[in-house]
Backbone as numpy.savetxt, mean C-alpha at the origin, in Angstrom:
# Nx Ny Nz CAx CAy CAz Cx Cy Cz
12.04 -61.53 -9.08 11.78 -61.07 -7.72 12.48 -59.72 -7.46
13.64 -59.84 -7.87 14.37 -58.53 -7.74 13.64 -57.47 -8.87
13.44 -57.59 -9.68 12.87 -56.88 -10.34 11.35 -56.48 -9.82
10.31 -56.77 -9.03 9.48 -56.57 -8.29 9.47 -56.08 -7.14
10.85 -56.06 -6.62 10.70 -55.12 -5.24 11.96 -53.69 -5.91
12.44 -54.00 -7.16 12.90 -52.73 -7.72 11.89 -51.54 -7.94
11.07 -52.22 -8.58 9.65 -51.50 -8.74 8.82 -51.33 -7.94
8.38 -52.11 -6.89 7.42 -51.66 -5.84 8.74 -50.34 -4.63
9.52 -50.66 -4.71 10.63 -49.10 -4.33 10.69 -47.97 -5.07
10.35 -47.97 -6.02 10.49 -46.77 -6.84 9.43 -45.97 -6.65
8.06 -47.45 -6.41 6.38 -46.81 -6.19 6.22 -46.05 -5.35
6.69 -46.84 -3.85 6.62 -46.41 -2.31 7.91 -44.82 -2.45
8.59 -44.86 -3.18 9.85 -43.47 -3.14 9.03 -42.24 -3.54
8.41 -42.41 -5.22 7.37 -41.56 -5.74 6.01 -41.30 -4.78
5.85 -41.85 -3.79 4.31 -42.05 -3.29 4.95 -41.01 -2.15
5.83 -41.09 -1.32 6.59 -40.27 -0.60 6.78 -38.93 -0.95
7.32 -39.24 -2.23 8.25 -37.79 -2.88 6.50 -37.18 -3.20
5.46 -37.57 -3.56 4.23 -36.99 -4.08 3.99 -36.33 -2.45
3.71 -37.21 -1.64 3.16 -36.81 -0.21 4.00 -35.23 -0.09
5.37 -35.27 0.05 6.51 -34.42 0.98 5.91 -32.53 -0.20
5.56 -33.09 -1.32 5.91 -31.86 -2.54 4.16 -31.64 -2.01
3.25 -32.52 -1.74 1.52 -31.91 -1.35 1.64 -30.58 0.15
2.60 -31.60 1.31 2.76 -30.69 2.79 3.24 -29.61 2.42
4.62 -29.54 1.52 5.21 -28.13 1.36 4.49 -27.41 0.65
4.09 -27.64 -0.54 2.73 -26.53 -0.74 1.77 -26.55 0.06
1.10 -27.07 1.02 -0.02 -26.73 1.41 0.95 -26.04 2.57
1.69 -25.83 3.47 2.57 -25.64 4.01 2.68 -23.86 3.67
3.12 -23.77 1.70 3.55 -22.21 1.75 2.24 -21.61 1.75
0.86 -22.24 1.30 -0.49 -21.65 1.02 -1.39 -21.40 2.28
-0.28 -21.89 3.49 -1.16 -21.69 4.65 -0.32 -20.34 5.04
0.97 -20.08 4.40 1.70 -18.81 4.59 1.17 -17.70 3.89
0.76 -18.15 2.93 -0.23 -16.98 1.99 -1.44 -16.16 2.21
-1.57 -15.36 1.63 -2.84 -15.16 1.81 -4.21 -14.86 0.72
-4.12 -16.68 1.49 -5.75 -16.90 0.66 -6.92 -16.82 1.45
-7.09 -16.10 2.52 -8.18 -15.99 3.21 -8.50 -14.41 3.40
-9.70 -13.97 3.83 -9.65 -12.48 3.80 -8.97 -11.68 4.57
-8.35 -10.75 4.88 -7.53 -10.41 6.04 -8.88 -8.45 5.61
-8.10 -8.08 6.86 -8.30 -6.93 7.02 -7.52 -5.18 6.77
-7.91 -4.26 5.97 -7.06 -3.44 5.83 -7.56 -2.06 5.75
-6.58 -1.04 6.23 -7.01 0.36 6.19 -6.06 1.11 5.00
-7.16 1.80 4.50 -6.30 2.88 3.11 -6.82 4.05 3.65
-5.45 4.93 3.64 -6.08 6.73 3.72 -6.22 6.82 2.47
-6.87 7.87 2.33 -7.13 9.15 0.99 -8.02 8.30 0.19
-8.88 7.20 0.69 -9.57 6.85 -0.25 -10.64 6.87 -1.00
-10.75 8.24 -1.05 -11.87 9.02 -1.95 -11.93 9.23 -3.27
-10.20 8.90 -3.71 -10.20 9.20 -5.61 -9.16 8.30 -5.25
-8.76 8.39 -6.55 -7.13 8.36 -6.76 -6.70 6.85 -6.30
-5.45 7.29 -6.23 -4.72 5.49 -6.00 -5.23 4.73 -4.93
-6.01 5.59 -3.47 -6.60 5.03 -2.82 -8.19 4.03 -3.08
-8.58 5.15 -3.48 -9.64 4.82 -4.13 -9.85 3.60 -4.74
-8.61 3.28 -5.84 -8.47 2.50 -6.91 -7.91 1.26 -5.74
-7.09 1.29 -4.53 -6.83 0.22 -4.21 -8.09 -0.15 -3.06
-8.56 0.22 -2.73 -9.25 0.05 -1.88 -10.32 -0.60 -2.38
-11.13 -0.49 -3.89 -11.88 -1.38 -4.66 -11.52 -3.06 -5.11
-9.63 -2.54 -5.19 -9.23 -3.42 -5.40 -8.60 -4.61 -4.58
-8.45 -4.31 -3.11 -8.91 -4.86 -2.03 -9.98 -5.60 -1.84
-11.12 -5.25 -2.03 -12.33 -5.58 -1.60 -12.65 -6.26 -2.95
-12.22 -6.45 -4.41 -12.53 -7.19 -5.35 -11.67 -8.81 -4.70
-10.65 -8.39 -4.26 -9.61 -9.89 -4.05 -10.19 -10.26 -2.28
-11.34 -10.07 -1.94 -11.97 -10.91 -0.58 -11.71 -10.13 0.55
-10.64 -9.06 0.40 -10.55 -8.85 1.59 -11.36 -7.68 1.98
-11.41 -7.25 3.15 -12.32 -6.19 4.03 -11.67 -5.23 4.53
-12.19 -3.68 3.84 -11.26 -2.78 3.95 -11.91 -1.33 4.64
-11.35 -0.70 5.31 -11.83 0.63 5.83 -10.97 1.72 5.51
-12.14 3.00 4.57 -11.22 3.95 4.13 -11.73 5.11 4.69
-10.46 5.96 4.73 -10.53 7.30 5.31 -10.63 7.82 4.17
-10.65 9.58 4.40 -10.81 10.42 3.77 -11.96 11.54 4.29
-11.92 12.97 3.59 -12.25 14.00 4.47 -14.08 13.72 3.59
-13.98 13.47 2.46 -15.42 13.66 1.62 -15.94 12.52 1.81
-16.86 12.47 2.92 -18.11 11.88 3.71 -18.98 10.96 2.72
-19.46 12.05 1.94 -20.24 11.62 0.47 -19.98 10.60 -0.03
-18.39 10.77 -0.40 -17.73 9.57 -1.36 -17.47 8.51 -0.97
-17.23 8.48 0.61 -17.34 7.66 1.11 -18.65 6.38 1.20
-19.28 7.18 1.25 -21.11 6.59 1.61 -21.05 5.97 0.00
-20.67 6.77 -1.17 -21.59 6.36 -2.02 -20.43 5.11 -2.36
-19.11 4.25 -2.19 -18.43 3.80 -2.13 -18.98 2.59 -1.05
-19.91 2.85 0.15 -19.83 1.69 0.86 -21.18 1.00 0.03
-21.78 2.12 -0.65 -23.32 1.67 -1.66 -22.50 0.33 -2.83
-21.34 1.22 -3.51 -20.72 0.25 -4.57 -20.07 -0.98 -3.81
-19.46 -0.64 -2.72 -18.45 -2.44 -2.54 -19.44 -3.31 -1.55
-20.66 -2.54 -0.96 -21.20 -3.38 -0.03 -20.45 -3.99 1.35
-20.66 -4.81 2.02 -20.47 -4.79 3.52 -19.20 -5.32 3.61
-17.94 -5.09 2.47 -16.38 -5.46 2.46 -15.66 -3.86 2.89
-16.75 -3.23 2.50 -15.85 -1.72 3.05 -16.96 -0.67 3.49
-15.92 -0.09 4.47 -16.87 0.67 5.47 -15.90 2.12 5.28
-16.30 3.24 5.36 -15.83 4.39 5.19 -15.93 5.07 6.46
-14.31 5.58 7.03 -14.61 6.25 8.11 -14.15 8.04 7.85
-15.18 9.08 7.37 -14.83 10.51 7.47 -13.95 10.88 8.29
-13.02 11.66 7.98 -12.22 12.35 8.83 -11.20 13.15 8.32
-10.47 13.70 9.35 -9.22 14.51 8.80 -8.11 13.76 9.52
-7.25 12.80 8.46 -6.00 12.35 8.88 -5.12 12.96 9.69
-4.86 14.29 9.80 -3.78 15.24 9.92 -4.35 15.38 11.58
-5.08 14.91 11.80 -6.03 15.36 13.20 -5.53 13.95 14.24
-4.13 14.18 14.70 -3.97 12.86 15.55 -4.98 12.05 16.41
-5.73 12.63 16.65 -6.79 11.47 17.30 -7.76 11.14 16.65
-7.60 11.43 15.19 -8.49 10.82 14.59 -7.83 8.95 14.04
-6.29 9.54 14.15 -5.56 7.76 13.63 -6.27 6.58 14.28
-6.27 6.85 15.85 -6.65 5.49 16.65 -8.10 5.32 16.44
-8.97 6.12 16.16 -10.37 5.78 15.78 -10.23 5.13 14.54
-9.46 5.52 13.42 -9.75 4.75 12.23 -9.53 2.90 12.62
-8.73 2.67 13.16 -8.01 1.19 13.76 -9.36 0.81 14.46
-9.69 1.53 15.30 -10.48 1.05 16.59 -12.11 0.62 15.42
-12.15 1.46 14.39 -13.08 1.10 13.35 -13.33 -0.22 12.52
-11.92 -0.57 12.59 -11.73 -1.75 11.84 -12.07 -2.74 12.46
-11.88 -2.83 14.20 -11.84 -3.92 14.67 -13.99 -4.26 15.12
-14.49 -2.75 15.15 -15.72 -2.83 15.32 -16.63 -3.48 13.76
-16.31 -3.28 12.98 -17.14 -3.26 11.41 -16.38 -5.03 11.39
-15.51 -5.40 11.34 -14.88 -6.43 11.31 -14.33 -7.52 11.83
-14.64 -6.87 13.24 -13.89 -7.72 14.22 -12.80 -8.40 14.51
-11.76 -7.58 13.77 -10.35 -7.58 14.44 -9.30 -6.36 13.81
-7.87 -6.26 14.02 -7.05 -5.21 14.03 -6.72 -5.44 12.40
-6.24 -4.58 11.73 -5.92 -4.27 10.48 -4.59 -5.24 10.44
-4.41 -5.99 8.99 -3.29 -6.81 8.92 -2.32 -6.13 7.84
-3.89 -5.20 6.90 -2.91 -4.32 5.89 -3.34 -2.86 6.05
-2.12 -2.08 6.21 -2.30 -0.67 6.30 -1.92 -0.14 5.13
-2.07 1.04 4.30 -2.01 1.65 3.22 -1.89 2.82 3.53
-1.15 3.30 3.65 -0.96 4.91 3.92 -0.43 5.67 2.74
-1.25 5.87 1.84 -1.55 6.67 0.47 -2.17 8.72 1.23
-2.66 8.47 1.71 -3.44 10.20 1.91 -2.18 10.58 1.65
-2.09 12.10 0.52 -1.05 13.18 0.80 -1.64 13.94 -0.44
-1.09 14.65 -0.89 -1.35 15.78 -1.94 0.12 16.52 -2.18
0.03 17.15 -3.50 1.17 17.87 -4.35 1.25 19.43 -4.14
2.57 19.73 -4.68 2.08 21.39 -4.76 3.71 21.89 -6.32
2.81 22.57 -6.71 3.77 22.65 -7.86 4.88 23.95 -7.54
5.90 24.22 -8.41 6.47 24.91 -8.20 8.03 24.53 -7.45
9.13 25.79 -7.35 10.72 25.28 -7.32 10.99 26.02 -6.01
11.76 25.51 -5.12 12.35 25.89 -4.03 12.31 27.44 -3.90
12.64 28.50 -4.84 12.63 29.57 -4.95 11.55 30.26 -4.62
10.36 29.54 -5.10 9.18 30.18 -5.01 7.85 29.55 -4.93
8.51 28.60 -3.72 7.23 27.72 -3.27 5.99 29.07 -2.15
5.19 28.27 -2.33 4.24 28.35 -1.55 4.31 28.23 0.13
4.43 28.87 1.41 5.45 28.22 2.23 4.15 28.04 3.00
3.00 28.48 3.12 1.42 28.48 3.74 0.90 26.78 3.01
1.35 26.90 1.91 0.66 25.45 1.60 1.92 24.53 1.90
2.91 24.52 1.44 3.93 23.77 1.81 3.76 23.05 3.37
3.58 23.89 4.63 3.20 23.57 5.40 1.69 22.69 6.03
0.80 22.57 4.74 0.03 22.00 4.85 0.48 20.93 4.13
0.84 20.78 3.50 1.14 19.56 2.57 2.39 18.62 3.23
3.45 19.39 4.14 3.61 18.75 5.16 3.29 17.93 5.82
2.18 18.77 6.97 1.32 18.16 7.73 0.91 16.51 7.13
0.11 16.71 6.10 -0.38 15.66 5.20 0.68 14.36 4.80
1.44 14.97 4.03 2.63 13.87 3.55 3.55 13.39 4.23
3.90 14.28 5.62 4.95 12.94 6.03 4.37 13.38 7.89
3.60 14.26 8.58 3.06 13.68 9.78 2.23 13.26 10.21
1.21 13.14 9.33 -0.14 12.11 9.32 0.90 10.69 8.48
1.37 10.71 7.67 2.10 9.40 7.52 2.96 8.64 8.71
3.39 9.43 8.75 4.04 9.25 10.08 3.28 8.35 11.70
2.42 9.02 11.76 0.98 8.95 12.82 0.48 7.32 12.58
0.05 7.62 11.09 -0.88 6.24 10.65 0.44 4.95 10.78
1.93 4.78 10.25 2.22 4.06 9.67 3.21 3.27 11.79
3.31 4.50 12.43 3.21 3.87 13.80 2.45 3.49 14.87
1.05 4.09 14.59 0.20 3.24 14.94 -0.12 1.55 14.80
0.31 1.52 13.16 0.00 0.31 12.97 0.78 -0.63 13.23
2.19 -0.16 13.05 3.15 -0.89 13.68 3.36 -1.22 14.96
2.71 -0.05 16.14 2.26 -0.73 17.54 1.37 -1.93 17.81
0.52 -1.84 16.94 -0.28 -2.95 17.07 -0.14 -4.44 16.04
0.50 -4.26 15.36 1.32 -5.63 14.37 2.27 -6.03 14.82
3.36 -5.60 15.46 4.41 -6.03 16.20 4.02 -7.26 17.02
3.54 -6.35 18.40 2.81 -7.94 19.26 2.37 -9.40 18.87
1.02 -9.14 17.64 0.72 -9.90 17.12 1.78 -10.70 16.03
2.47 -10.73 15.34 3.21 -10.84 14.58 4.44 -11.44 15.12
4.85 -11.48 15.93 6.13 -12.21 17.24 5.33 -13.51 17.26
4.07 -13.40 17.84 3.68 -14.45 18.07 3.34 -15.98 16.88
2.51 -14.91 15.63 2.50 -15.74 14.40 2.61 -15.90 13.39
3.85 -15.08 13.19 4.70 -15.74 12.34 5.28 -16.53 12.11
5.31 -17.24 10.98 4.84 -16.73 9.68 3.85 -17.67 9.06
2.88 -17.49 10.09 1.80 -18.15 9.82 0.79 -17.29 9.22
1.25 -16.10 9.38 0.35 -15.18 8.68 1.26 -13.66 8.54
0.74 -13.05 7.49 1.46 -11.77 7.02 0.54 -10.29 7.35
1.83 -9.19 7.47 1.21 -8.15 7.96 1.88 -7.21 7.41
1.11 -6.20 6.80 1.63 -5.28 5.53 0.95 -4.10 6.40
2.28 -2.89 6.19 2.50 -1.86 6.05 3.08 -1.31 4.62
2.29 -0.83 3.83 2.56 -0.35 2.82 2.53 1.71 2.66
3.61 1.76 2.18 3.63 3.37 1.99 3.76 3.60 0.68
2.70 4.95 0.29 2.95 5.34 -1.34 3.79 6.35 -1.37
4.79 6.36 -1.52 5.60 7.41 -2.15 5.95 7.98 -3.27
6.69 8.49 -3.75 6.59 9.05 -5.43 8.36 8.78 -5.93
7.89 8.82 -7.42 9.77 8.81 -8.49 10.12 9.86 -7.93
9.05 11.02 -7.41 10.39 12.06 -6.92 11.00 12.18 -5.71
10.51 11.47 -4.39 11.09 10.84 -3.59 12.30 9.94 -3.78
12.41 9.55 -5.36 14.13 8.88 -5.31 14.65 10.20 -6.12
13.88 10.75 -7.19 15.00 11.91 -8.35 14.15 13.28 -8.03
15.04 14.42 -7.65 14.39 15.57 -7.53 13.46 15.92 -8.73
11.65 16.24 -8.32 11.01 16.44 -9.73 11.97 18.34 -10.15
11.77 18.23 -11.33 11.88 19.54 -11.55 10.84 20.20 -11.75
9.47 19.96 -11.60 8.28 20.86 -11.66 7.71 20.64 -10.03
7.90 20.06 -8.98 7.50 20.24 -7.63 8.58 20.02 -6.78
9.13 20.48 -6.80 10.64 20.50 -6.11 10.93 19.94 -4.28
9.51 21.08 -3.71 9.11 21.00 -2.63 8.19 19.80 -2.21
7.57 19.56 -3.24 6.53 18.27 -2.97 7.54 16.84 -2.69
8.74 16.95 -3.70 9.76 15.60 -3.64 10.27 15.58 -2.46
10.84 17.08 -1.82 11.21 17.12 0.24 10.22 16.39 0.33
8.93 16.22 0.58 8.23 15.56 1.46 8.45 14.21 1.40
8.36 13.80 0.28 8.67 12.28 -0.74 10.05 12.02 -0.42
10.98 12.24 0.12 12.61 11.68 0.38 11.94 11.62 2.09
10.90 12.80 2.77 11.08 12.31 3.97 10.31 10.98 3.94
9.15 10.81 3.49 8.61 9.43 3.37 9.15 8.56 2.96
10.02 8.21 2.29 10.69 7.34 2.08 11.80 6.76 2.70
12.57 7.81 3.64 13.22 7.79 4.90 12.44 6.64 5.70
11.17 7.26 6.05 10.78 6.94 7.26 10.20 5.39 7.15
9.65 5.10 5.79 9.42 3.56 5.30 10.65 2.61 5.13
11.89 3.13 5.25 12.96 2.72 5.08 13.49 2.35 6.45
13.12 3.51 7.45 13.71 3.14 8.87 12.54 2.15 9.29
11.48 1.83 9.08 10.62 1.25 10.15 10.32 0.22 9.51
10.83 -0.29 8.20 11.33 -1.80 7.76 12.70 -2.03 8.18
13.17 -1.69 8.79 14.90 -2.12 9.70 14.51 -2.39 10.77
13.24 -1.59 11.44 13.09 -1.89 13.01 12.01 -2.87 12.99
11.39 -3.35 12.32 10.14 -4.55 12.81 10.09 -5.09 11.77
10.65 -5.41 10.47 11.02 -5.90 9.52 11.66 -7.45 10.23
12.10 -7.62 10.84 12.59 -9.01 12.25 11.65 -9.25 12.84
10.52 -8.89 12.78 9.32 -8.95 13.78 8.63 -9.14 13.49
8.77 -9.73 11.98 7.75 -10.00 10.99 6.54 -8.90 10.45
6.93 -8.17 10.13 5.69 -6.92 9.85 6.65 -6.80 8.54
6.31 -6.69 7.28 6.76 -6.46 6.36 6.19 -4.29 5.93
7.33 -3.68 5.52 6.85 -2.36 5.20 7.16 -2.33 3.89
6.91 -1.90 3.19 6.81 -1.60 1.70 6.99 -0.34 1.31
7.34 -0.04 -0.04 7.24 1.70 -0.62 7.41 1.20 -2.32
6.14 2.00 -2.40 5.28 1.88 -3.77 6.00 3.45 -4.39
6.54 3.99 -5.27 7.35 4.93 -5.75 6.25 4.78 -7.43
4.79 5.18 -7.52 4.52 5.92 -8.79 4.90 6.74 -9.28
5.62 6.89 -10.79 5.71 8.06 -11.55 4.40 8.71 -11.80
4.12 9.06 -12.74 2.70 10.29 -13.04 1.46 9.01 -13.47
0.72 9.69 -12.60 -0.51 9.09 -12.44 -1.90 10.12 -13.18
-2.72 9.40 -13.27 -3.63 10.49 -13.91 -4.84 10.26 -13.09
-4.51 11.21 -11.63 -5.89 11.48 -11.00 -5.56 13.17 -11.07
-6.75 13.40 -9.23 -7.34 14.93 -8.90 -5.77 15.25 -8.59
-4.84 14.42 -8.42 -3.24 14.86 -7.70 -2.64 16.18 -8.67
-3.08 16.41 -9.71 -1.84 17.17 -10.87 -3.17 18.33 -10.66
-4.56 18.58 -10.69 -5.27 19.62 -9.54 -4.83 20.32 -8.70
-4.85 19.46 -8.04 -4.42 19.76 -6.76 -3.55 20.47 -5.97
-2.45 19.95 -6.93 -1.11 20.44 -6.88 -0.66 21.75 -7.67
-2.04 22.37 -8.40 -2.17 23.83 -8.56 -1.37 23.28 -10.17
-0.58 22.17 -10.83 -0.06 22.03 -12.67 -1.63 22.67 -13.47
-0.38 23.61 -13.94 -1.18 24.28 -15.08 -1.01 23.15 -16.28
-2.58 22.84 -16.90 -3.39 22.78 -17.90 -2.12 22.38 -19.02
-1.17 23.25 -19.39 0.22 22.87 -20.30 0.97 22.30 -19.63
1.09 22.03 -18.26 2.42 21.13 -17.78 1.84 19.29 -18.13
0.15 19.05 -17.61 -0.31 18.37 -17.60 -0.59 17.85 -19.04
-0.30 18.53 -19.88 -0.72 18.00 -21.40 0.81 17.73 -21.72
2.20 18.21 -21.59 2.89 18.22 -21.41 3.42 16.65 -21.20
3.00 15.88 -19.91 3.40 14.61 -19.54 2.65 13.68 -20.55
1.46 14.14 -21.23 0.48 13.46 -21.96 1.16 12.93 -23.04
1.53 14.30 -23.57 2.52 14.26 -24.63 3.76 13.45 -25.08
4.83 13.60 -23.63 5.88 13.18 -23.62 5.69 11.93 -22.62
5.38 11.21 -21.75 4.89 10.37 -21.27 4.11 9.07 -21.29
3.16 9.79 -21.93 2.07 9.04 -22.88 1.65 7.60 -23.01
0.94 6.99 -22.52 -0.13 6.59 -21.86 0.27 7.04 -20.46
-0.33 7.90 -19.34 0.36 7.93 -18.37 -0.08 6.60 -17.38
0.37 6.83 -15.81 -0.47 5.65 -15.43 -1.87 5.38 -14.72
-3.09 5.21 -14.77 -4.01 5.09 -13.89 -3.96 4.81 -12.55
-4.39 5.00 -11.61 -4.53 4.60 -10.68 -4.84 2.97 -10.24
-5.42 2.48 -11.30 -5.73 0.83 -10.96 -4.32 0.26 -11.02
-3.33 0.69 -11.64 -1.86 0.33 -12.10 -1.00 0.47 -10.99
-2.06 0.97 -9.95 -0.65 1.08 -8.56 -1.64 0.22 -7.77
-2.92 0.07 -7.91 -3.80 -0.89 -6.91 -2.95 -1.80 -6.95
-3.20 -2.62 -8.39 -2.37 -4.39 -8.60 -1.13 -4.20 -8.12
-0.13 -2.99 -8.01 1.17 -3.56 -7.20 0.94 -3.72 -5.87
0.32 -2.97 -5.63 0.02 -3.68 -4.12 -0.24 -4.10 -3.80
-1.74 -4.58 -4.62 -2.19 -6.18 -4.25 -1.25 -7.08 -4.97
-0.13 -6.80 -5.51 0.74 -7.89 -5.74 1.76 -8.12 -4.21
2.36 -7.17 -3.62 2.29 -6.48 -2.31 1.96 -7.52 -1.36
0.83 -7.41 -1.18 0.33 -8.30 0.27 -0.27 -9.38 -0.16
-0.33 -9.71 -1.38 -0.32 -11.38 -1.48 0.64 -11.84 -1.40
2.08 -12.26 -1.29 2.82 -12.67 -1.33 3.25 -13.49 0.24
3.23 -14.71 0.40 3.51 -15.81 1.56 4.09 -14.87 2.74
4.00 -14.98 3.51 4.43 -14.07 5.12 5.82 -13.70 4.67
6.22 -14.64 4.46 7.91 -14.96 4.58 8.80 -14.36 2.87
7.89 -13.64 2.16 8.44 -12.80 1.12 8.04 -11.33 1.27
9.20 -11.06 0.99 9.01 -9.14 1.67 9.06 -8.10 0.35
8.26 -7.65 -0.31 8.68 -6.82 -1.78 8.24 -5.47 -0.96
10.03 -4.98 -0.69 10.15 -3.85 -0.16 10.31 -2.74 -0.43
10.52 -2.32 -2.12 10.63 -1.48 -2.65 9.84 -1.15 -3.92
9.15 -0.65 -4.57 9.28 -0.87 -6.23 8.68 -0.06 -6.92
8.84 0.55 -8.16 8.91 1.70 -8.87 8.20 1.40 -9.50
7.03 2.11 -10.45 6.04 1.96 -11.31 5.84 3.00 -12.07
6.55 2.78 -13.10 6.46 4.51 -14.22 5.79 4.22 -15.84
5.22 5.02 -16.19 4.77 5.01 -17.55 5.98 4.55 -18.12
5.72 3.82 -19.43 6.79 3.10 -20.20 7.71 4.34 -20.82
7.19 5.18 -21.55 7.53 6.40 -21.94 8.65 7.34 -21.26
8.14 7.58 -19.62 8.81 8.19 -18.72 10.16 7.91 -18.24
10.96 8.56 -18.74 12.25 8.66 -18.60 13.25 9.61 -17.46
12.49 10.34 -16.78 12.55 11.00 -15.82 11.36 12.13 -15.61
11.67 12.32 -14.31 11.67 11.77 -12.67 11.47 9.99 -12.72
């Protein structure tokens, strides 16, 4: 007898302990995100935007990208179909921020849960003998249209986010660069911009980081898009990283951190993290 209610206790303990271990996972998976949420990427015409913004819309969710080339846009809403909608514009143009948001909630029907604020561009060259006409555009671009986009979104995630958390997660993600932590020695001026962005992703995960809005900063070393173009690297600097660098990194290689990024349960915050060719030893 004793031996029969030893065993029918052990049954009813395990039948418990099975129940308590089913709630808490279903529990962290209702913290997760396995359902589609909504998100905005600047600059997503090439490049890391580009690459995340496909890669968004491959993992369910529904995404709206900016960028100035109209075209690329269109022929991008042809490839992902009715998960992404492209809104033309010029970031740097403050009233163009609240239309991109106000876009999301029309194509989708509700407010962005993930923001991506990738738009910026490079410029080569050393403190001595920068460019001070482009510098000032590249400004504009890299840290006050960042700036623009990444408090907008935080006006409108805050509210929401008090209320339900952490029943659900809300990503602010910023791309910044290795030379935003180590001065590059071939864009000297481009890394000022990159320490101010990284500042500013740093202060506005201290202030609503409690408020449940998680902010992030994605820090790629050398990537191989239109960015090393752009940024006016001569032809030998760029064969240069090939060389010594070697495999550099694609752009799909910064998508997956970020969609590693905003999958993660409300209540886990990956607030920092560096992504460099294996090779790359500095910046």
């Amino acid at each position: 007898m004793r031996g029969d209610v030893f065993l029918w206790g052990v049954v009813v303990m395990h039948t418990l302990f099975c129940v308590f271990c089913y709630n808490s996972w279903q529990g962290v998976k209702s913290m997760g995100q396995t359902s589609a949420r909504i998100a905005v990427v600047t600059g997503a015409t090439a490049g890391i935007g580009e690459a995340t913004a496909r890669a968004l819309c491959a993992a369910g969710h529904n995404v709206i990208g900016t960028g100035r080339r109209a075209g690329r846009l269109q022929a991008l809403e042809g490839e992902l179909g009715a998960a992404f909608r492209g809104v033309p514009g010029d970031i740097t143009n403050a009233a163009f921020v609240p239309q991109v948001f106000d876009a999301a909630r029309e194509a989708f029907g509700d407010a962005p849960s993930i923001v991506v604020a990738n738009a910026g561009r490079g410029l080569g060259g050393a403190v001595s003998n920068a460019d001070l006409a482009r510098f000032e555009e590249m400004l504009k671009l890299n840290v006050t249209a960042t700036l623009a986009v990444v408090r907008h979104a935080a006006q409108l995630m805050v509210p929401v986010q008090e209320e339900q958390f952490p029943a659900r997660a809300a990503d602010i993600v910023v791309v910044g660069s290795v030379v935003g932590r180590h001065v590059s020695p071939f864009s000297a001026v481009y890394s000022a911009t990159k320490f101010a962005v990284h500042a500013l992703a740093e202060s506005l995960r201290r202030e609503i980081g409690a408020r449940g809005v998680r902010v992030s900063l994605v820090e790629p070393g050398i990537v191989a898009t239109e960015f090393q173009a752009a940024a006016h690297y001569s032809p030998e600097l760029c064969q240069q990283f090939n060389e010594r660098f070697g495999p550099v990194l694609q752009p799909g290689d910064i998508a997956r951190a970020i969609l590693f990024i905003i999958s993660q349960p409300a209540h886990v915050h990956i607030s920092d993290i560096v992504v460099r060719p294996t090779r790359q030893d500095y910046p």
